[in-house]
Steps between C-alpha positions, in 0.01 A plus 500: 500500500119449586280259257350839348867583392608162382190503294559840363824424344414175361225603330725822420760238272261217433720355738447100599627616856746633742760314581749735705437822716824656602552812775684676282491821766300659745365905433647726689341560869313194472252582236465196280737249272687458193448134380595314188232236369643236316169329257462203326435537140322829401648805348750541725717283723563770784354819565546742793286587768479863732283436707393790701348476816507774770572365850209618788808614669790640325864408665730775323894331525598870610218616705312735243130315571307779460150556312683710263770203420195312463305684269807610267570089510136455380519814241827300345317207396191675346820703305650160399184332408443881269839449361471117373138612355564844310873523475688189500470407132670814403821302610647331235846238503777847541280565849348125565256475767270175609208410297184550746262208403255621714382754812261390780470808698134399674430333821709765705856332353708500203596250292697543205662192269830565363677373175738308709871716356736163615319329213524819264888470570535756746615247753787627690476760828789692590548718859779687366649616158807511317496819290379364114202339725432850651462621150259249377307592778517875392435402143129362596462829719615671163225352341267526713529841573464592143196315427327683757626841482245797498191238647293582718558219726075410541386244787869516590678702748473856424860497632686191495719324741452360815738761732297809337498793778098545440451156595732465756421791765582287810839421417567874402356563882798260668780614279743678693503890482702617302608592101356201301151563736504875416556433061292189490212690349715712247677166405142374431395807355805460210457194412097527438622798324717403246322530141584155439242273684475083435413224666720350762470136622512645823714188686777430207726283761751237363252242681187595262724473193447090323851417308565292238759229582790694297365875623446589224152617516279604773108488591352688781208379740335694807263832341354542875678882498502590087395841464590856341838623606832588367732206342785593683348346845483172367892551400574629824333197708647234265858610531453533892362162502746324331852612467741643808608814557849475324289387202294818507791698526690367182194366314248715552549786183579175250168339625319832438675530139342176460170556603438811345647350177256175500190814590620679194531229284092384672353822402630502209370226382178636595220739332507752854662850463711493771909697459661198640837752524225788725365183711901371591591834566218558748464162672876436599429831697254312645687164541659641878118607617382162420730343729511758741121461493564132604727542734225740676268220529781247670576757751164480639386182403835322626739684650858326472386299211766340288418752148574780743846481375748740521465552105147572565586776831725688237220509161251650749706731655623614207114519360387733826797724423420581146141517589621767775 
């Protein structure tokens, strides 16, 4: 942290002074920090720091360095910083999200201070799930996905998620020919279609999920790719980022049932005129798409990667039949 920073958050929590910066992690590509700030007296004894900084030179861990990675890298933060201003407080304890103290988007960087979630009692991080974890995880998506549903998703992405086809024409170019290439744009086409539009967090990975020690509750963190967009992608990527594919296999209708029942039970708690029963029936048509949508991306983004599972081959090439 520069002197300008320090000062900022000290003055920020009437802090007497900082007494501990911690790397907490490094943005993806090189483009800035995550730091937690430990203060001396003030309003709060840690906060947390994204600090975003784009490099002169971008150094893409896969080779995408391109002005269009770039600019879609620099259109994410401008969506977070959006998100933490207009949207954020919509998110009460069922879909808990940080606190944002406060936005510094000037100066050709962002900075953005955190409620730090350790301290809120979201301190454990998990890499994989056992099944009731899975569901807590789909239980905030739940949530969220209700409170947002009919939006229109302002500032954000207009479609969210980071793998969406219209912002990722170069690795459509490099996929191999073939049946996935030739239905990515009707797989695209269904999902915007689907009457049933919401937000989507866009990167819903087990890794941007906060636990509480017993797992019993979730928060999620990282808004750089929230945007409009069917709920079932966010399903889709969470299960494929978390559980194996004999999990899928025997889990994956019973973690459905529970997702949809957690949605209905959301929106009906709400004022929005939405048929909960119309929405299920339509979106676990779409639950296939989503991850065959995903599995487009890998294919040209990473060929060989580890999601490319043999689960995944079979849902998309059972998704380019029935679209046939």
């Amino acid at each position: 942290m520069d002197d300008q920073l320090q000062r900022l958050v000290v003055q920020l929590f009437d802090a007497d002074s900082i007494s501990r910066v911690e790397v907490i992690q490094t943005l993806w590509s090189g483009y800035g920090q995550i730091l937690k700030v430990t203060l001396d007296g003030g309003s709060a004894a840690s906060v947390i720091l994204k600090h975003v900084t784009p490099p002169s030179q971008a150094s893409h861990p896969r080779g995408w360095s391109t002005d269009r990675s770039h600019q879609r890298k620099l259109r994410s933060y401008q969506v977070e910083s959006a998100w933490y201003r207009d949207w954020s407080g919509r998110c009460g304890d069922r879909c808990r999200v940080p606190k944002c103290y406060l936005i510094d988007d000037s100066q050709g960087r962002a900075v953005f201070v955190l409620e730090d979630l350790d301290a809120a009692g979201f301190s454990a991080r998990r890499s994989g799930l056992k099944i009731d974890a899975v569901k807590t995880c789909l239980s905030w998506l739940a949530e969220f996905h209700a409170e947002f549903i009919g939006e229109q998703p302002a500032r954000l992405w207009s479609i969210g998620t980071y793998w969406h086809l219209d912002t990722r024409p170069d690795e459509w170019d490099v996929m191999p020919a073939g049946p996935l290439k030739d239905a990515a744009k009707k797989i695209d086409a269904a999902l915007r279609e689907s009457p049933y539009q919401t937000f989507v967090h866009g990167d819903a990975k087990v890794a941007n999920f906060c636990f509480t020690p017993e797992g019993d509750a979730v928060a999620a963190v990282d808004f750089q790719y929230v945007g409009g967009g069917c709920g079932m992608k966010d399903v889709a990527y969470l299960l494929g980022s978390c559980i194996s594919d004999d999990d899928c296999e025997q889990y994956e209708q019973e973690l459905l049932w529970h997702y949809f029942e957690r949605l209905g039970e959301a929106i009906s708690r709400s004022e929005k005129q939405v048929d909960a029963v119309a929405l299920e029936r339509n979106w676990r048509t779409m639950f296939p798409l989503a991850w065959a949508d995903f599995n487009r991306f890998l294919e040209g983004w990473c060929p060989g990667h580890q999601k490319l599972t043999g689960y995944s081959q079979k849902i998309a090439v059972s998704v380019v039949r029935s679209l046939d």
